[in-house]
C-alpha positions as a printed NumPy array, in Angstrom:
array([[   0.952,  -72.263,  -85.986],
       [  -2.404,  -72.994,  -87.314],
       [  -5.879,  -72.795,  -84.68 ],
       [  -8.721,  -74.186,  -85.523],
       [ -10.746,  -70.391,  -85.756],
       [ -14.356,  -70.759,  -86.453],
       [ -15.84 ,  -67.561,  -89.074],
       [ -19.347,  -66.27 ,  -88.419],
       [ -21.542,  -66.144,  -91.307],
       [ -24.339,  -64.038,  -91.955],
       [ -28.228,  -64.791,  -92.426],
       [ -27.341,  -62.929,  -95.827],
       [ -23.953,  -64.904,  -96.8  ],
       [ -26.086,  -68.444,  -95.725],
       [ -27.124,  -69.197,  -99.123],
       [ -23.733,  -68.997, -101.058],
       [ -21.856,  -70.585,  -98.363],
       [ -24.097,  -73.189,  -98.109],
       [ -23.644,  -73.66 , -102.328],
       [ -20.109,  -73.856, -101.654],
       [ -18.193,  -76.543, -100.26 ],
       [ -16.025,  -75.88 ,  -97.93 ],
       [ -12.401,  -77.632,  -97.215],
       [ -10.014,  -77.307,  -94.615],
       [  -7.554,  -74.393,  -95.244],
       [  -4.163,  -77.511,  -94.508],
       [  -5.302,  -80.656,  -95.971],
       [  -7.938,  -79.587,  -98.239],
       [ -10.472,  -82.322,  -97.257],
       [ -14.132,  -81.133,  -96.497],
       [ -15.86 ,  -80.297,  -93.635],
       [ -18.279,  -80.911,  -92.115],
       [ -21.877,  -79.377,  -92.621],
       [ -22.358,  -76.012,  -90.924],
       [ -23.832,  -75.734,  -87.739],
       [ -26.731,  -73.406,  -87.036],
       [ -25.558,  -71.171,  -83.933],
       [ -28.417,  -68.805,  -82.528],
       [ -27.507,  -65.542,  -80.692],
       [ -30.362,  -62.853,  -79.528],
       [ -33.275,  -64.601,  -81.65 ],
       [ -31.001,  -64.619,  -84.952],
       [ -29.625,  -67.568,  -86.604],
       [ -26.009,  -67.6  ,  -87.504],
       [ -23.601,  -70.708,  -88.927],
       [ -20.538,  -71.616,  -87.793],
       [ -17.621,  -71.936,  -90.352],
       [ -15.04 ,  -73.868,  -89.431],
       [ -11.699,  -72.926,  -91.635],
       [  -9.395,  -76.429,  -90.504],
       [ -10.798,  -79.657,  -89.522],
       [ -10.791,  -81.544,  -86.339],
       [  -7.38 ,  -83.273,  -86.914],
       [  -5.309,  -80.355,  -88.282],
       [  -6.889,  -78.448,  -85.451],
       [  -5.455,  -81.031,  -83.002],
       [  -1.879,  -81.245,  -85.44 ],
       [  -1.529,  -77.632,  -84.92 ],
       [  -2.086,  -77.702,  -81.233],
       [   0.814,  -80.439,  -81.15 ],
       [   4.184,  -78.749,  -79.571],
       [   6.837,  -78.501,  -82.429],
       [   9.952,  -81.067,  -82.636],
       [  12.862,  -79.859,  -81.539],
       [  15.778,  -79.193,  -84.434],
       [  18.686,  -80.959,  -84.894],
       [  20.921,  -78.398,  -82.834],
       [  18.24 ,  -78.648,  -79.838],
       [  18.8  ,  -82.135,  -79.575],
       [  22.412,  -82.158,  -79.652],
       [  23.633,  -78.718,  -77.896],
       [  23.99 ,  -79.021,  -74.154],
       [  20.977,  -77.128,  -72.289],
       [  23.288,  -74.672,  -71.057],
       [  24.192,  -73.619,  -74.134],
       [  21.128,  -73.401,  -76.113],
       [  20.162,  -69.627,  -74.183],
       [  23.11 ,  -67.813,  -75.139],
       [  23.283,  -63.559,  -75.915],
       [  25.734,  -62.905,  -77.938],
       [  25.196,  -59.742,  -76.935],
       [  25.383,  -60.423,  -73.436],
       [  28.673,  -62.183,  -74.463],
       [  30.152,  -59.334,  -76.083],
       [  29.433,  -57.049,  -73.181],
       [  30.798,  -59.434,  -70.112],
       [  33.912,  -59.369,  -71.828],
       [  34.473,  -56.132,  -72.807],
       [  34.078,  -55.187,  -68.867],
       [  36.539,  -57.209,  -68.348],
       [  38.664,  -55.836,  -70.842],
       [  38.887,  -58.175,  -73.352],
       [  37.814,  -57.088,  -77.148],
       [  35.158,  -58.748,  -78.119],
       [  35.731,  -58.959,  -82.212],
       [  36.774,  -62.407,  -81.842],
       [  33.263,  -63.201,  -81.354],
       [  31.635,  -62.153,  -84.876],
       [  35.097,  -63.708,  -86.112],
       [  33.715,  -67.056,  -85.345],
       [  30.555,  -66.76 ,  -85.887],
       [  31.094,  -65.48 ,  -89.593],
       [  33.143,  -68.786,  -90.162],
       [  32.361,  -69.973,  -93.299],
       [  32.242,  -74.152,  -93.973],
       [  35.24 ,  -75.092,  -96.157],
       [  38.672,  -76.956,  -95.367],
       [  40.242,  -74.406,  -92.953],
       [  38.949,  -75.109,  -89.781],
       [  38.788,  -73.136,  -86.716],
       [  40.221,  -73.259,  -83.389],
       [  39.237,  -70.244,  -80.638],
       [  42.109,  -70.395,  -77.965],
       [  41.709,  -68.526,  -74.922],
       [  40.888,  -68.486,  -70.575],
       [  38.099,  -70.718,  -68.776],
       [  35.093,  -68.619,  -69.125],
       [  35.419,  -65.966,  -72.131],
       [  32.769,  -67.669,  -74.148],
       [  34.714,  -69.813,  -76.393],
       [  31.936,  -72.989,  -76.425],
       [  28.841,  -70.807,  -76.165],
       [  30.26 ,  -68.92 ,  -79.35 ],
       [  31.204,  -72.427,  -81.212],
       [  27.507,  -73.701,  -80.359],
       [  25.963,  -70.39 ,  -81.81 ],
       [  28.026,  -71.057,  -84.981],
       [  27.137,  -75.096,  -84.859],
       [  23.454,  -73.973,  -85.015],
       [  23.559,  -72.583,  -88.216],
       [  25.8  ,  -75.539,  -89.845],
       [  23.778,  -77.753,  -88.622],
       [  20.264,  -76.588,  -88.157],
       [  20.541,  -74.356,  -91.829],
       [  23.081,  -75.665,  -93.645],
       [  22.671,  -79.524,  -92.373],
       [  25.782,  -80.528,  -91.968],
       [  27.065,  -84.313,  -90.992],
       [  28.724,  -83.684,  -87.616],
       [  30.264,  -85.174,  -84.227],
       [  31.505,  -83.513,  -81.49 ],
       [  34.103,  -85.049,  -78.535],
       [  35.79 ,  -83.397,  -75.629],
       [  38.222,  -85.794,  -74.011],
       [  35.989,  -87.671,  -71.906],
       [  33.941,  -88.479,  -74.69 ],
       [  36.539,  -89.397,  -77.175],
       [  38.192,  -91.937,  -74.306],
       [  34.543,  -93.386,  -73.552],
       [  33.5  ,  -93.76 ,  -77.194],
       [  37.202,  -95.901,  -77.71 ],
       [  36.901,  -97.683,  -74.995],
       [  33.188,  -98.899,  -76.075],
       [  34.378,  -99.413,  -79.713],
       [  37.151, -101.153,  -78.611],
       [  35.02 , -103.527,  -76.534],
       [  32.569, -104.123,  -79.25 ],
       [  34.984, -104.668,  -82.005],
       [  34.415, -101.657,  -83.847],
       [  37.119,  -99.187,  -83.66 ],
       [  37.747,  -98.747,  -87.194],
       [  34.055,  -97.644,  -87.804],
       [  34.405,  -94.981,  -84.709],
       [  37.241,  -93.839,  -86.032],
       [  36.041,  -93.611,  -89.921],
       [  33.154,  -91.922,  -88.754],
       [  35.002,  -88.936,  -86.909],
       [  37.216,  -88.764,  -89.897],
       [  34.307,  -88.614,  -92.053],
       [  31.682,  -86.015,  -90.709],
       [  31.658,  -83.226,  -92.898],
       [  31.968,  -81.205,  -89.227],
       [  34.094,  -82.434,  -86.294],
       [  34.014,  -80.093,  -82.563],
       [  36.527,  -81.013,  -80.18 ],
       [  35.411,  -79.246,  -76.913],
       [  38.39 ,  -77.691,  -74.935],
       [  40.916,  -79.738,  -75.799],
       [  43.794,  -80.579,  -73.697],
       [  41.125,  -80.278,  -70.812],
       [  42.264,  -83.89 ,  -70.046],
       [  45.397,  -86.185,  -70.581],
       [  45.477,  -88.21 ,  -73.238],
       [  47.218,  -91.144,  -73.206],
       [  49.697,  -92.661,  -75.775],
       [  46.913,  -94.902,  -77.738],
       [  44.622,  -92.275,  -77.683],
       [  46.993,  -89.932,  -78.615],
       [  48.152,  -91.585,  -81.682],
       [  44.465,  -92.463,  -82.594],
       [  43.227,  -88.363,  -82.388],
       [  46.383,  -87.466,  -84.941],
       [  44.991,  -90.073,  -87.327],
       [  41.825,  -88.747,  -87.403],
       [  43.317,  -85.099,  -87.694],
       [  45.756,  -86.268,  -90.878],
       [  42.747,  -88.063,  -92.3  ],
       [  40.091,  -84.861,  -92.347],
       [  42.84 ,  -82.522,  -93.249],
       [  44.021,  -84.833,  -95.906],
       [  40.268,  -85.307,  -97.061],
       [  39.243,  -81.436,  -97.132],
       [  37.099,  -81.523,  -93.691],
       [  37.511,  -78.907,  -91.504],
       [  38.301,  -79.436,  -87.518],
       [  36.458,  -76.936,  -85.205],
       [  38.119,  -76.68 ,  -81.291],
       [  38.629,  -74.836,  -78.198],
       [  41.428,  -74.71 ,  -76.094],
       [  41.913,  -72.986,  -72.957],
       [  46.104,  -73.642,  -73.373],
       [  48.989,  -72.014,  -74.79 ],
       [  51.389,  -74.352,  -77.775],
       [  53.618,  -75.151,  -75.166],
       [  50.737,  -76.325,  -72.435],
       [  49.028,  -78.586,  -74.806],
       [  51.325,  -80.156,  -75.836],
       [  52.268,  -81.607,  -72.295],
       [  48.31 ,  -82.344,  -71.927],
       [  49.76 ,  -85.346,  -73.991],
       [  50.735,  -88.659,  -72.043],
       [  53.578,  -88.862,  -75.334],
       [  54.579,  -84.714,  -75.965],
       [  55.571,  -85.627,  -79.967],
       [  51.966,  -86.483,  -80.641],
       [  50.749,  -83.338,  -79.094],
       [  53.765,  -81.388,  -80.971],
       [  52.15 ,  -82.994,  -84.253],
       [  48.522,  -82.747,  -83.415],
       [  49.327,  -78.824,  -82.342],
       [  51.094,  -78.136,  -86.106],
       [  48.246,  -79.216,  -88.356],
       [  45.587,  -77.167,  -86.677],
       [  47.664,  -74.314,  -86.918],
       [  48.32 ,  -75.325,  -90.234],
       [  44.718,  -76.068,  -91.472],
       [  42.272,  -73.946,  -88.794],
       [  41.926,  -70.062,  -88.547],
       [  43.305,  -69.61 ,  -84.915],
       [  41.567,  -66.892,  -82.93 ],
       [  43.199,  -65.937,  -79.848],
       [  41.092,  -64.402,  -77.192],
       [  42.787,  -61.549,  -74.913],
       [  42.692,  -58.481,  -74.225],
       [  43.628,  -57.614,  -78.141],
       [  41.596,  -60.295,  -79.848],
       [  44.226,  -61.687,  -82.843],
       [  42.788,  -63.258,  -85.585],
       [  45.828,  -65.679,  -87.772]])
């Protein structure tokens, strides 16, 4: 961050200061003439080294990334570290962790299965950050509520194919425990379209799951479509199961 700091020049250094012209240090323009400054009967100048606006510019609190805006708040404080060391107390191992973090972007996507509280979004956001914030990746991310909510409204306003080309599209798509909430037959049959469309087109599917195969499938008002939707991520995502020996398939 740049502060407007102010250089003290010398009775001596006056003269070839004062030949000089002096810009600001950002922008380059000039600045304005020095100003005499008198301390214990001796004058001094004042050298500014950044004008009055880049002074202010730099005083201005920086925007927030991509990832800030989009990452819920109580996500966007995670330790990894402090990750990794709740859940080896409680006896899980904790390799799983740098597993998904070192995912890198390509058509195999990734889905971290595992209980209610052993990290699995915190550890999806962390790796999130970098696709998006370093990498800038296109992305979207849904967890049941939001995929139902975003149909209904596309639905209403006539524009269902363009909500669902978009979630097919994203270079990145995050599905937030899923099978957290029944899905119904429409939306059901809408989510395995979008699945066969990015693992037709090469674009990997990032999820959690707190179920078992058998579990999430019945988190599906019709249990063929969760059957189907269940066989291509195993088929096109890295699955990492969390437990108390973390498997990696």
């Amino acid at each position: 961050m740049v502060n407007q700091r102010e250089q003290i020049v010398s009775p001596q250094a006056q003269r070839s200061v004062s030949a000089k012209a002096q810009t600001c240090r950002c922008c380059g323009q000039p600045l304005p003439d020095l100003e005499p400054l008198i301390l214990f009967g001796r004058t001094f100048k004042i050298k500014p080294t950044v004008c009055a606006r880049c002074g202010e510019d730099s005083q201005k609190p920086a925007e927030p990334t991509r990832w800030e805006r989009i990452c819920p708040d109580e996500y966007q404080c995670t330790d990894v570290n402090r990750i990794e060391h709740e859940l080896g107390r409680r006896g899980y191992d904790t390799i799983w962790i740098r597993s998904a973090l070192s995912w890198q972007y390509g058509p195999r996507g990734l889905l971290v299965a595992g209980p209610t509280g052993a990290g699995k979004s915190r550890a999806m956001w962390m790796l999130l950050r970098r696709l998006l914030d370093q990498e800038q990746r296109s992305f979207a991310w849904l967890n049941a509520v939001r995929f139902r909510s975003g149909l209904q409204a596309a639905a209403r306003d006539g524009a269902t194919e363009s909500f669902v080309q978009r979630l097919a599209g994203v270079q990145v798509l995050y599905w937030d425990d899923l099978g957290q909430t029944h899905l119904t037959g429409a939306a059901s049959e809408m989510l395995l379209h979008i699945v066969e469309e990015r693992t037709t087109g090469r674009r990997p599917i990032l999820a959690t799951t707190q179920y078992s195969a058998e579990q999430l499938e019945s988190q599906f008002e019709r249990p063929e479509m969760g059957q189907a939707i269940r066989r291509r991520l195993n088929e096109f995502c890295s699955v990492i199961v969390i437990r108390e020996n973390a498997a990696v398939r």
